[in-house]
FIKOLZA-1660 file (N, C-alpha, C; in steps of 0.1 Angstrom, whole numbers, plus 5000, padded with zeros to 4 digits):
% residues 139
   i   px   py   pz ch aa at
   1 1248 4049 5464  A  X  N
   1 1246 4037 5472  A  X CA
   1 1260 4029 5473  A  X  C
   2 1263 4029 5486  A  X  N
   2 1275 4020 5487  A  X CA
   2 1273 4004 5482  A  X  C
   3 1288 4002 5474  A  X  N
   3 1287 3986 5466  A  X CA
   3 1287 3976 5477  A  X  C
   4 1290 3982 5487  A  X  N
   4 1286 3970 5503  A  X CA
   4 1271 3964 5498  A  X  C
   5 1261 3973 5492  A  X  N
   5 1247 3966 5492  A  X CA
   5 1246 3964 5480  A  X  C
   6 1254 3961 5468  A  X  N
   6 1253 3956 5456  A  X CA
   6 1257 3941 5453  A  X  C
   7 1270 3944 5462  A  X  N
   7 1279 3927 5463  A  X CA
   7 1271 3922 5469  A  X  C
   8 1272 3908 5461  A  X  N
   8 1274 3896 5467  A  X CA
   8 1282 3893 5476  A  X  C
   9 1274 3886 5487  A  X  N
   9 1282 3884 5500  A  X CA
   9 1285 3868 5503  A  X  C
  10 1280 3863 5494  A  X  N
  10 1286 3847 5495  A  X CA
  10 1294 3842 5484  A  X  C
  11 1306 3851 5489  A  X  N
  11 1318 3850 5478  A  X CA
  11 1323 3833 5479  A  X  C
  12 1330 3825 5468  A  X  N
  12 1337 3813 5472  A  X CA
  12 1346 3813 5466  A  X  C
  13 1354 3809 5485  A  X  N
  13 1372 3815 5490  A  X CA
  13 1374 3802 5486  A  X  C
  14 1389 3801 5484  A  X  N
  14 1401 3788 5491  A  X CA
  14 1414 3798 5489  A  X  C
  15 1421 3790 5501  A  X  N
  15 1435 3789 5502  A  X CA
  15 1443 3787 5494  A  X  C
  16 1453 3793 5487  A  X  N
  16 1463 3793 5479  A  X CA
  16 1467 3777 5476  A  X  C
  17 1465 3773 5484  A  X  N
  17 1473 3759 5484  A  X CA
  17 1464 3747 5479  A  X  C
  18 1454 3754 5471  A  X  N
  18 1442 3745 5465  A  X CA
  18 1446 3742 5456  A  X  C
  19 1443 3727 5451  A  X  N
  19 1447 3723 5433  A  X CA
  19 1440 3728 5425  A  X  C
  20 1440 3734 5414  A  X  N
  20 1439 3733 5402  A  X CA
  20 1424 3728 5399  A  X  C
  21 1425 3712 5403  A  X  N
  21 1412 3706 5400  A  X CA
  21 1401 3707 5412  A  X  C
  22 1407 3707 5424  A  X  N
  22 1398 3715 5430  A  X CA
  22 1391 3728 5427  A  X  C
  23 1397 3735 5424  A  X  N
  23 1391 3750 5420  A  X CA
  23 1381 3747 5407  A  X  C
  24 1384 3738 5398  A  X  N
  24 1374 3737 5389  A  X CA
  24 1362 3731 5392  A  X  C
  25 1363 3721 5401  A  X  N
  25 1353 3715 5407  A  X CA
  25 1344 3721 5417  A  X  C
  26 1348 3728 5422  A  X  N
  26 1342 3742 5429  A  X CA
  26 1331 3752 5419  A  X  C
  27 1340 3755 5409  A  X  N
  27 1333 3763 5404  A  X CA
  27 1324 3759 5400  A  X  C
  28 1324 3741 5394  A  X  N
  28 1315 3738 5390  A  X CA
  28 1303 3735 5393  A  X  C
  29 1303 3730 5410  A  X  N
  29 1291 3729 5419  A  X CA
  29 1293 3740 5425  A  X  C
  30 1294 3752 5422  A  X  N
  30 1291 3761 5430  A  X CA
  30 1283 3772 5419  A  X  C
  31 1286 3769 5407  A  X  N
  31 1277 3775 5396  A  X CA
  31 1289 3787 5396  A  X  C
  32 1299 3792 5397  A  X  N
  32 1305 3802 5394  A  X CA
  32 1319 3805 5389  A  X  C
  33 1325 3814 5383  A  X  N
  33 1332 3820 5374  A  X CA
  33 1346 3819 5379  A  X  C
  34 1349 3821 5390  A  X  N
  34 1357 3828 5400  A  X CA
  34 1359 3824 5410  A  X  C
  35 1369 3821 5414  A  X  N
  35 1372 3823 5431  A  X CA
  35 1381 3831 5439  A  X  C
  36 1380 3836 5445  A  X  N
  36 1389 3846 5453  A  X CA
  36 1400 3836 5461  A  X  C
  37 1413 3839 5461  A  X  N
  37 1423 3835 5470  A  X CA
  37 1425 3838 5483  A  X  C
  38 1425 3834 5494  A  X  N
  38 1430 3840 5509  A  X CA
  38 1441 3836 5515  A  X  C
  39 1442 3846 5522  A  X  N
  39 1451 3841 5538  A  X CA
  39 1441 3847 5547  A  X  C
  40 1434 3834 5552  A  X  N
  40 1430 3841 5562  A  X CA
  40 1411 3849 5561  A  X  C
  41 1412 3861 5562  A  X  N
  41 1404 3865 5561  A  X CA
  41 1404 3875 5548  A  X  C
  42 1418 3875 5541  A  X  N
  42 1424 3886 5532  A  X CA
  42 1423 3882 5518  A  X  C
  43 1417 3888 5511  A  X  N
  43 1418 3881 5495  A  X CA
  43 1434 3885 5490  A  X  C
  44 1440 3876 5487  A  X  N
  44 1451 3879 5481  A  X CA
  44 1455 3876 5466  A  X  C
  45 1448 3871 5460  A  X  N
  45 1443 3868 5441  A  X CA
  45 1429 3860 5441  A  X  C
  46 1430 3859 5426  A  X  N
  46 1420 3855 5419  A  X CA
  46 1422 3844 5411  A  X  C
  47 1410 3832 5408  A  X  N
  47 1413 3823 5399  A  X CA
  47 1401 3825 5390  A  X  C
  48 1400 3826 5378  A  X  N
  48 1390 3826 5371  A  X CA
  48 1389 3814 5362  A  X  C
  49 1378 3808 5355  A  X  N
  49 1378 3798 5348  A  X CA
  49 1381 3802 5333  A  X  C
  50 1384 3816 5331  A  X  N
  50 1396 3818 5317  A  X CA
  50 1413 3814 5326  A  X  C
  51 1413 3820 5338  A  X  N
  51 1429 3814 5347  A  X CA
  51 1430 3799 5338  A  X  C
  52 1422 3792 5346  A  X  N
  52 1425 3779 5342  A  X CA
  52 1422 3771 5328  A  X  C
  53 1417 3776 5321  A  X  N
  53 1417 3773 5306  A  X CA
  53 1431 3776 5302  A  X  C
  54 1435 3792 5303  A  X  N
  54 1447 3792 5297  A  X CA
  54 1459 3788 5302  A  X  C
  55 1461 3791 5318  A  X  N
  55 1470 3790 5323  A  X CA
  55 1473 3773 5327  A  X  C
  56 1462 3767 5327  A  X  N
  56 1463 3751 5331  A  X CA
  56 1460 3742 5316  A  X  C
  57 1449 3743 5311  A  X  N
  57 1448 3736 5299  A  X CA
  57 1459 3740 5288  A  X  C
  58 1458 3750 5282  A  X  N
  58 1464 3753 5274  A  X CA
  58 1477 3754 5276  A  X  C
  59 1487 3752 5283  A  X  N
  59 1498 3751 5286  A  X CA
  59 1499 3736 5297  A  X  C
  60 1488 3731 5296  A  X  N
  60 1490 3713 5295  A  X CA
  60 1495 3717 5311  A  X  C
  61 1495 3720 5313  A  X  N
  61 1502 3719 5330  A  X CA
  61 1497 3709 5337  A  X  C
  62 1504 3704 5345  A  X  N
  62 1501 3697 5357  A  X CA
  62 1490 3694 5363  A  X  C
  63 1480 3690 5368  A  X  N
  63 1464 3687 5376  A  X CA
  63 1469 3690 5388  A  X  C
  64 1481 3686 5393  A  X  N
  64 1486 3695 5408  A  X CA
  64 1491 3707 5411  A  X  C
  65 1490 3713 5397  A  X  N
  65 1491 3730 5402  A  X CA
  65 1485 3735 5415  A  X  C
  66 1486 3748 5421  A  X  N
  66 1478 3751 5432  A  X CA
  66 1476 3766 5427  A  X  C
  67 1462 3767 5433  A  X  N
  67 1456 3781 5430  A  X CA
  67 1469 3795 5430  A  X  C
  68 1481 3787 5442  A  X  N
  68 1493 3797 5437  A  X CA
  68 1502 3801 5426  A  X  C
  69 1504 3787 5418  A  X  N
  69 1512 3789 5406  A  X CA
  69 1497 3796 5390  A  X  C
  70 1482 3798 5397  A  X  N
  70 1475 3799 5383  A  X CA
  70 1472 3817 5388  A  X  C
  71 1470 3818 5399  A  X  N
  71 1457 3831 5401  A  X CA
  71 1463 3842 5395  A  X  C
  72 1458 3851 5394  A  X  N
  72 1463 3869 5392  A  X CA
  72 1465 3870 5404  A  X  C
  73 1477 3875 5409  A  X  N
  73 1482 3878 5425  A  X CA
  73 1481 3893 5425  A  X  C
  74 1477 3901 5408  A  X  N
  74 1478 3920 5410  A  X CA
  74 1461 3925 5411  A  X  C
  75 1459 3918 5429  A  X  N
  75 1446 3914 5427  A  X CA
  75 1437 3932 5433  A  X  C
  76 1429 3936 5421  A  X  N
  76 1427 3948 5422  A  X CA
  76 1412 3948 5436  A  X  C
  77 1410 3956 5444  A  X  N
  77 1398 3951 5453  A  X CA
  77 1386 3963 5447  A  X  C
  78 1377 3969 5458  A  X  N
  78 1370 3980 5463  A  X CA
  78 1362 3981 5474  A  X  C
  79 1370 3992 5477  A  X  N
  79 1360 3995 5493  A  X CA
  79 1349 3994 5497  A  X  C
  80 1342 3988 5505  A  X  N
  80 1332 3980 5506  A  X CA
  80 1320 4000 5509  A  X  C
  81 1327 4010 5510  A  X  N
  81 1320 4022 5512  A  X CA
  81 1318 4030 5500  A  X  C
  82 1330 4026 5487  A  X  N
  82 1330 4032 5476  A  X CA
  82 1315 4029 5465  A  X  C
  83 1314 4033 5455  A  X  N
  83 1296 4035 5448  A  X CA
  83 1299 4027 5440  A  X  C
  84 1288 4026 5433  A  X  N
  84 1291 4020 5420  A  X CA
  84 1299 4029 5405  A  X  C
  85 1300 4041 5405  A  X  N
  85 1306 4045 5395  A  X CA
  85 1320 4042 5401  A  X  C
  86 1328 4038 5411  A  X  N
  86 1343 4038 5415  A  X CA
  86 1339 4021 5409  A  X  C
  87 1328 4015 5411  A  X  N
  87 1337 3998 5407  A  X CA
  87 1333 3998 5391  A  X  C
  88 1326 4006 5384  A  X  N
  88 1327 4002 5370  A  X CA
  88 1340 4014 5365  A  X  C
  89 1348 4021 5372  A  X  N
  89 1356 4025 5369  A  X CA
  89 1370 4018 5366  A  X  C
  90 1375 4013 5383  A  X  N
  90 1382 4003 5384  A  X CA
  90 1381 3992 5374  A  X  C
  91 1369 3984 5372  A  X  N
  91 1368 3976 5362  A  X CA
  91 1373 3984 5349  A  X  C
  92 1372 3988 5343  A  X  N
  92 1375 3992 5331  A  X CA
  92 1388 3996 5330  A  X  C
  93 1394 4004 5341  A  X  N
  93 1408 4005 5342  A  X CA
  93 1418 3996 5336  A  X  C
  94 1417 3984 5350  A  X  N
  94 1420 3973 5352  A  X CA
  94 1416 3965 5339  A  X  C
  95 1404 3967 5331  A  X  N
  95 1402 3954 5321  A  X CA
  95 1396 3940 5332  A  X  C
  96 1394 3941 5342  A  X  N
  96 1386 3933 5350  A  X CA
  96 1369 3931 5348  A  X  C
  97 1362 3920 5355  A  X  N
  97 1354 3916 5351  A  X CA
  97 1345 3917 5366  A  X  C
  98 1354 3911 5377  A  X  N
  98 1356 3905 5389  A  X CA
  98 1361 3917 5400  A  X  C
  99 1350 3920 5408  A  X  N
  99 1357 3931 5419  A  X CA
  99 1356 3928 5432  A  X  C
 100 1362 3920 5440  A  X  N
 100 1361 3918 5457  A  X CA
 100 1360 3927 5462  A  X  C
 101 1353 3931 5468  A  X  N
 101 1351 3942 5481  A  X CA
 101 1354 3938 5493  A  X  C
 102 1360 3949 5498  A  X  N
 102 1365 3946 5513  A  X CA
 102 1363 3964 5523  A  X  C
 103 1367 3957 5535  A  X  N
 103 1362 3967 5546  A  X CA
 103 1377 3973 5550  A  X  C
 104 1373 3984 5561  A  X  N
 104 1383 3987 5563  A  X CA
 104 1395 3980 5564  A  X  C
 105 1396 3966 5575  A  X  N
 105 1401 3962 5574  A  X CA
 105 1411 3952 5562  A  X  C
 106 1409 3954 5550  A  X  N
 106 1415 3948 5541  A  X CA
 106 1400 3931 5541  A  X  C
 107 1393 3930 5549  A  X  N
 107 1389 3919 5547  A  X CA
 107 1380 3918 5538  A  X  C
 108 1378 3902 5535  A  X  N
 108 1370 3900 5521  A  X CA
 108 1355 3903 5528  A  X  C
 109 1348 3910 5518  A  X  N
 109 1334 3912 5524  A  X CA
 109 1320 3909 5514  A  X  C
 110 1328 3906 5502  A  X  N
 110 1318 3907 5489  A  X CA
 110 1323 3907 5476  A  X  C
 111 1315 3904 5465  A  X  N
 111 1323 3906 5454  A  X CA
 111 1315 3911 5441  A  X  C
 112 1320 3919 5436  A  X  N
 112 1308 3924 5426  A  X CA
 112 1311 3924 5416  A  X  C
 113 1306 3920 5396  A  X  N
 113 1313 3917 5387  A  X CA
 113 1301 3923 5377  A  X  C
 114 1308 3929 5366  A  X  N
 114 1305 3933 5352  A  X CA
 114 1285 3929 5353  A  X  C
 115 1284 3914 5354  A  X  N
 115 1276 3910 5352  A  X CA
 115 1266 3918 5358  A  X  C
 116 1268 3921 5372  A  X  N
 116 1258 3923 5382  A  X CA
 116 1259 3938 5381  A  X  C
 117 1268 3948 5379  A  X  N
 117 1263 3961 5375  A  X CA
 117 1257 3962 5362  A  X  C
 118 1260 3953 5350  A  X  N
 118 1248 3949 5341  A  X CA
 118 1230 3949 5344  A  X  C
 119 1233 3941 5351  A  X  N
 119 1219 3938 5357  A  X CA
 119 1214 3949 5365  A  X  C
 120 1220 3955 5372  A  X  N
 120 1216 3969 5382  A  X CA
 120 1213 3978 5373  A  X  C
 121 1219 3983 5358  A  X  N
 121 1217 3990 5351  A  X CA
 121 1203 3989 5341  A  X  C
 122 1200 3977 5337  A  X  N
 122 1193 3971 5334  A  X CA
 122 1180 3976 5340  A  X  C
 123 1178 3969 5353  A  X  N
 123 1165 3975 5362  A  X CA
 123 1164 3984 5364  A  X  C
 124 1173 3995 5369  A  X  N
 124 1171 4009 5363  A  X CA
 124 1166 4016 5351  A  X  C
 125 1171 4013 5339  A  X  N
 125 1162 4017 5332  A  X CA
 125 1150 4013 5330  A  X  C
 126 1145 3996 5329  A  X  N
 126 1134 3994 5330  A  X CA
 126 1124 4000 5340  A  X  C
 127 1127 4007 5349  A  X  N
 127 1123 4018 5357  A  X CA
 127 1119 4030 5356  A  X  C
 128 1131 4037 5350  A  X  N
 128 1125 4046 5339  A  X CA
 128 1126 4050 5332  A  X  C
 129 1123 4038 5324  A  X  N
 129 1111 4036 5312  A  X CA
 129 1096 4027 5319  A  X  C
 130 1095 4029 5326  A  X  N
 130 1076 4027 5335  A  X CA
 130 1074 4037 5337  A  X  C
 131 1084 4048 5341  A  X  N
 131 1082 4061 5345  A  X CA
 131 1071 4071 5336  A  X  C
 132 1082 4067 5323  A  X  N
 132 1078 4075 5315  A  X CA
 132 1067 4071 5304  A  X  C
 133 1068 4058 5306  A  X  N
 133 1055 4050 5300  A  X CA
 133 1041 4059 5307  A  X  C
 134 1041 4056 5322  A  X  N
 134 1033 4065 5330  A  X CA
 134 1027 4076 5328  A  X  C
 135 1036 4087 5325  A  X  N
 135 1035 4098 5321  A  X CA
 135 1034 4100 5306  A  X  C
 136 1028 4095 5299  A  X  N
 136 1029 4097 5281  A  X CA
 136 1018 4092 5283  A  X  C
 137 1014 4107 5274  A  X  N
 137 0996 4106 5269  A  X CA
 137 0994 4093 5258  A  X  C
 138 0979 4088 5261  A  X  N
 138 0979 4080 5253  A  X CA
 138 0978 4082 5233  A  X  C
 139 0981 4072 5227  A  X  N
 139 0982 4075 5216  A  X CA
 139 0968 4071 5207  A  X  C
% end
């Protein structure tokens, strides 16, 4: 199954040129972990809410940072055609948590994370294990 139909497709972007406390305040009405960086239509890093713990609290920095001086800019993606064994690979590679998907074009199209192939895996076996619940004589 291509990760095109796994990801999440209502990723939340900003522009490099976002503060710091914007990004926090995003995440925080927006209920999530992460935000992807653009130009455009292109993810070009990541800000995660460990980013800004470590890189902004814990080194006391500035409230006017911008998403440019905090994100991971060695920002790893996956092809929005590749499966799910290429993104829990990449994830593990990388030590990543967080995987944007994109199309041919390099553009952002989705984003898929630890969590959510957790949960894919999850329902699968709960699946079969009904299977086999199914099939086992009674005791």
């Amino acid at each position: 199954m291509p990760i095109e139909d796994l990801a999440r497709s209502d990723v939340v972007t900003a522009p490099s040129e976002t503060s710091v406390t914007e990004l926090a305040t995003t995440m925080d009405e927006q209920n999530v972990g992460s935000i992807v960086i653009t130009e455009g239509e292109t993810p070009v890093g990541i800000v995660t809410d460990r980013d800004l713990t470590v890189r902004v609290l814990a080194e006391q920095a500035d409230r006017d940072e911008t998403a440019a001086n905090v994100m991971s800019d060695d920002l790893c993606t996956i092809d929005s055609e590749n499966g799910f064994y290429q993104a829990a690979q990449l994830m593990s590679e990388h030590g990543i948590r967080r995987l944007p998907v994109c199309n041919e074009n390099d553009e952002l199209t989705g984003i898929i994370t630890a969590d959510d192939l957790t949960e894919l895996l999850a329902d699968e076996q709960q699946q079969l294990a009904e299977a086999i619940r199914a099939q086992r004589p009674p005791y």
